[in-house]
Each structure stands twice: as C-alpha cells, then as structure tokens.
N, C-alpha and C positions, 0 to 999 in steps of 0.2 A: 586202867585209865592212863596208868606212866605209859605206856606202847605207843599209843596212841597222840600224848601231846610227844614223843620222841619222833615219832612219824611225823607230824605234824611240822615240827622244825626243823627237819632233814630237807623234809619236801621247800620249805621255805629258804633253806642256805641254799637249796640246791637250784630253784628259781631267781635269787638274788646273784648266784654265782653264774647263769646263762644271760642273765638281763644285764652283767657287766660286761661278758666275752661279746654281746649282741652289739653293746655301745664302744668298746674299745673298737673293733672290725669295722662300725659305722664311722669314729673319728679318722681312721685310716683312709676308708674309701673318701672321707669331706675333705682329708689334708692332701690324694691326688688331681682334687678339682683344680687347683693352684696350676697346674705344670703345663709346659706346654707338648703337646703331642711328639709322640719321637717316630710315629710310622713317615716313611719316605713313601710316596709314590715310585715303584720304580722305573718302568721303563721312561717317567719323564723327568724323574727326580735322579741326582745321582750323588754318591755322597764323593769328596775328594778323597782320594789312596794318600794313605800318608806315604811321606819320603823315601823310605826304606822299603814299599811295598812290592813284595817278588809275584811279579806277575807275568806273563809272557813273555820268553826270552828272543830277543832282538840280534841277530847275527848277520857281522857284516863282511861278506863275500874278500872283499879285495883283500884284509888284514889278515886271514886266519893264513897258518905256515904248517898246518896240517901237521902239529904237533902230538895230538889226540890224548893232550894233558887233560882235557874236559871228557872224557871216558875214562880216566883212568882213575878221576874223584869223584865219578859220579855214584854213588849205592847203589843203582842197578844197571849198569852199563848200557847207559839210554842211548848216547847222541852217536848215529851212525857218521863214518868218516869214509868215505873214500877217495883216495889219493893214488897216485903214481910217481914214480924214482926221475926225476929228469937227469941222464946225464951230460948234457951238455951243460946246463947250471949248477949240477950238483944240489941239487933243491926237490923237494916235495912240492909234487904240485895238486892241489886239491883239485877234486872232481867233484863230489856232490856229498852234503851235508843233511843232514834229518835229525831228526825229533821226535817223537811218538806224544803228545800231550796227553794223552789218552791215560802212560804209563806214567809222563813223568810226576816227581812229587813237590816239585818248583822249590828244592832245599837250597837252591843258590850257590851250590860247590862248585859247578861248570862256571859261571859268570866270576866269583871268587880268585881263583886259581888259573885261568888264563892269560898268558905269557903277555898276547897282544891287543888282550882288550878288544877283539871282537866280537863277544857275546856281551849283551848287557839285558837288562830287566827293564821290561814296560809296566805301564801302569792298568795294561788290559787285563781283565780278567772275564770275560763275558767268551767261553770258547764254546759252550753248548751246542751241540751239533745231533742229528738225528743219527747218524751214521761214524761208530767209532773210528771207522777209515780217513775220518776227514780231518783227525787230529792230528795226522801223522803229516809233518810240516817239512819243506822239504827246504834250501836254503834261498826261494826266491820267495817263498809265504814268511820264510821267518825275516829276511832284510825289508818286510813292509815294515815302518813306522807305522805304530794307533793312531787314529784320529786323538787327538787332546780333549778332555770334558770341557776343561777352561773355555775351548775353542769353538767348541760345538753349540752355536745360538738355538738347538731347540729344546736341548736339555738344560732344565735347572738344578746347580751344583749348589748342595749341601753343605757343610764346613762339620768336621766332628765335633764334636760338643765340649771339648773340651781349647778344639780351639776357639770354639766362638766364644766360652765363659773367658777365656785373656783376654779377647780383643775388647768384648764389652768391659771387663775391667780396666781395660788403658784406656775405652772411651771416657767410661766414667772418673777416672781416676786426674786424667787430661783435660775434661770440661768445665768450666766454671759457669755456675748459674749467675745472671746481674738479676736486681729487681730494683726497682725506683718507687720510692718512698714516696 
C-alpha cells in the first residue's frame, strides 16, 4: 500500500510542479501584451543610423593627393589607387579610384587615417545587388552623396528605442498638467 500512496504523491508534486511552469510561461506571455511592437516595416519603415554608423564610404575626387595612406591601413588591401608622377608639378596625379564592397568589411581604417579627408562614411547601407560585379565602386559611384532618410517624404523614419525613451522622458519630465477644480 506504501508504493502506491508514494506513487500517488510523486504523481501529484509532479502535476502541481507543470501547472506552476504552465502559469509562470502564461504570466510572461500576459506581461508582453503591455508593449508596444518593435517589427519595422521595412522597405517603408526605416530606422535612423546612429551618428557614428559606418556605412558607405563617400570619396571626394578633387581632395585626394594619391597618397595611398588608405591601402596601407586597410586589413585587406581593398581600395585600388591609380596615379601617375607629374613632372612638371612634381605631384601625384590621381587617375582612378575603386572599392570592391563586395570585399570590403566597412572597419573605417581608410576614412580614419586619411591625410585629407576625402573619404568619409555615409549612412547608406542598402548595397544589395544581384550581380557581385556591381559592388566594385569606382570613384564617380563612390562621390555620389545617399539620398538622406530624414529627406526622403515616402519613407517613414523610426527613431532607436532608446532614443525615443529620452525624448518621451524630457516630454514628460518638461510638461505640466493644469486641472481646474
């Protein structure tokens, strides 16, 4: 008869112990009904790049002095330079500038480390392309400016979550409610 009421009360902790895991799991899934959804729409939604985001490198023809300081920190020796000796100015004179986006790993050592600040970081990151050839950017694809999200009236821009809990904090923190008694 002892087996049997031990059976019996095993089976019972062990049912009281599933029918608690079953209500903890349920209070979980009831405390994400509160929140508000974080999927973005994307091709209409878009979120803002924060400040520092390396994205597309920006290279602007008239400034570079074809020093090929941006090859020489780059980890894979991406950015193709070619130049020629002028002697009459005694100057380097650049001839054509490339990129391979394909290879590069957007580490930001080229943009870094250049003398005259002609390479810089966009906030594009959309290079998807069917054809790996089309990555290979050459220096009149790379001196396009992105179009701005800010700018662009068909897309609606996102704010990261952590900036938008500040600013509703400075809303809240800066509003006064009145009420009339």
């Amino acid at each position: 008869m002892f087996p049997m009421v031990t059976g019996f009360m095993s089976y019972g902790q062990q049912t009281i112990r599933a029918t608690r895991y079953i209500g903890q799991s349920f209070i979980t899934t009831l405390s994400h009904t509160n929140r508000l959804p974080i999927t973005i729409h994307y091709p209409y939604e878009k979120s803002i790049t924060p400040e520092r985001f390396r994205g597309r490198i920006h290279f602007e023809f008239d400034k570079c002095i074809a020093c090929e300081v941006c090859v020489r920190v780059c980890p894979i020796d991406l950015p193709v330079v070619d130049w020629r000796f002028e002697k009459d100015i005694k100057r380097k004179q650049l001839l054509n500038y490339s990129i391979d986006f394909g290879v590069c790993i957007f580490c930001g050592n080229c943009v870094e480390y250049c003398p005259t600040s002609c390479l810089s970081m966009t906030e594009e990151y959309e290079l998807s392309t069917y054809d790996r050839h089309e990555l290979n950017y050459n220096q009149i694809a790379l001196s396009r400016l992105p179009i701005s999200i800010m700018g662009d009236y068909t897309i609606q821009t996102i704010r990261n979550s952590s900036e938008s809990k500040k600013i509703n904090e400075e809303k809240s923190s800066n509003s006064r409610t009145i009420t009339d008694y």
